[in-house]
N, C-alpha and C positions, 0 to 999 in steps of 0.2 A: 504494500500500500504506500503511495504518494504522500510523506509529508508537504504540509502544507506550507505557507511563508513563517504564520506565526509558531507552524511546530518547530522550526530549525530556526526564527531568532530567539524563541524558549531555549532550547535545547545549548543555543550559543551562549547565552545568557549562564546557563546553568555550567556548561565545561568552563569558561572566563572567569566564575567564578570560583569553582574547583580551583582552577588552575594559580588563584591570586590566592587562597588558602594554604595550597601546597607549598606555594615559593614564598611567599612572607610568614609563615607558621611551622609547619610543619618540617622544612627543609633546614629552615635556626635551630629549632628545635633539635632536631637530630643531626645536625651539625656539631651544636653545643654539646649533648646530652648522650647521644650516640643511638637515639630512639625516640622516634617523632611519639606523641601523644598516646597514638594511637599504637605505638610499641613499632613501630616502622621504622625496618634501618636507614642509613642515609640512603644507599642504592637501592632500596626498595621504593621511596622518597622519589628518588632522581628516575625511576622509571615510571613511576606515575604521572612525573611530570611529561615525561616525552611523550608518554601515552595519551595522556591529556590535549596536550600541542597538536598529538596529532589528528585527533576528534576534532577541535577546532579548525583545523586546516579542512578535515573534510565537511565539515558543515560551513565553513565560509565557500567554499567549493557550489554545496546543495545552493545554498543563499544566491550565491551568485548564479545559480542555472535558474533558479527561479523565477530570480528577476530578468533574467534575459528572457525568459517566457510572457512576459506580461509587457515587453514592449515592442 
């Protein structure tokens, strides 16, 4: 099924957000501590961030075929 415009700027909204969690919180964190909050090593940390990046990249991707659809 076809996300919609507002399902992938939700969906954006929501990984950008993740992803500012991870890198200002979680990544100090386990930086400092040797275990994010959530008991996360730092390279456990550091792969959720790329992974995260990378959801974002395909969903600015979806966004943009979207909007190429509607003009």
């Amino acid at each position: 099924m076809a996300k919609t415009t507002d399902q992938v700027i939700a969906a954006l909204g929501a990984a950008n957000d993740r992803l500012n969690r991870l890198e200002e919180v979680d990544y100090v964190t386990a930086a400092y501590k040797g275990f994010s909050a959530s008991g996360d090593t730092l390279e456990e940390v550091q792969a959720a961030i790329d992974e995260t990046q990378a959801q974002i990249e395909s969903l600015q991707h979806q966004l943009d075929r979207l909007n190429d659809q509607l003009t």
